[in-house]
Steps between C-alpha positions, in 0.01 A plus 500: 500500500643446849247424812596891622317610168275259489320614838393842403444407124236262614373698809454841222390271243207404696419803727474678137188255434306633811359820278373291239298280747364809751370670163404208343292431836385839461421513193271187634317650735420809299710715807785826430792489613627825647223668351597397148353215308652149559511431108720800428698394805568194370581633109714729649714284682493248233643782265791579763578143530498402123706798474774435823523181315589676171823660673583177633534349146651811407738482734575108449555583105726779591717331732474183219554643147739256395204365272412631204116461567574760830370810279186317457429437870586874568266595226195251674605609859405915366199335333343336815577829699249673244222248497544518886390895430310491223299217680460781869415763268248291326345378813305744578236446189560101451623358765417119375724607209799547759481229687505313211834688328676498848434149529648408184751753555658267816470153291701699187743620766565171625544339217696741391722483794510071466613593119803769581642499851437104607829460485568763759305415754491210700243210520339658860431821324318377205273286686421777754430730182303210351285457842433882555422536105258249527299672809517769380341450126273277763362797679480691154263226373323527800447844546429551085214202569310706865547851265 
């Protein structure tokens, strides 16, 4: 990844954590956001993000099927979209039970991504996607311990 691509990758990368910590924060200090409660703020936009991520591997399988294994990673890309939704329609009665699933659904993604597109992707990438993972299951464990 060049140092053009690089910018914005890690400038997105880490603007995308600011919703996690404001409705983590939130979630903290027993405040809504907008009206609308801070925990389902943060599920929600855990559940977009686990699922953006989803198209990404999509994408990266698509563009990298020379593997026989790419089926596999297109078939575990459409399954972390749907725990993404089944965990945001869930929410709403358990919400410990979707932090929980979202959380595991972003280590499974990224493990998943280490195991099939690695080799695409350059050594700047998969530490930025190893650094936002890990604040991001951070602020999970967080919020699942103040709920």
């Amino acid at each position: 990844m060049n140092t053009i691509t690089r910018l914005p990758t890690h400038t997105l990368g880490y603007l995308g954590l600011i919703p996690f910590v404001l409705s983590a924060f939130a979630i903290s200090l027993e405040i809504r956001i907008f009206n609308t409660s801070a925990l389902l703020i943060f599920v929600s936009y855990s559940a977009i993000i686990l699922s953006f991520l989803s198209g990404v591997m999509w994408g990266n399988n698509l563009n990298h099927n020379e593997s026989s294994t790419y089926r596999y990673a297109l078939l575990l890309s459409n399954l972390f979209a749907l725990l993404a939704w089944f965990s945001l329609l869930h929410s709403t009665s358990n919400y410990t039970w979707a932090i929980v699933a979202l959380m595991l659904g972003f280590i499974c993604i990224r493990i998943t991504e280490i195991k099939f597109n690695s080799g695409h992707q350059d050594e700047y990438y998969q530490q930025l996607r190893n650094r936002l993972t890990t604040y991001v299951c951070g602020l999970h464990a967080v919020v699942f311990a103040i709920t």
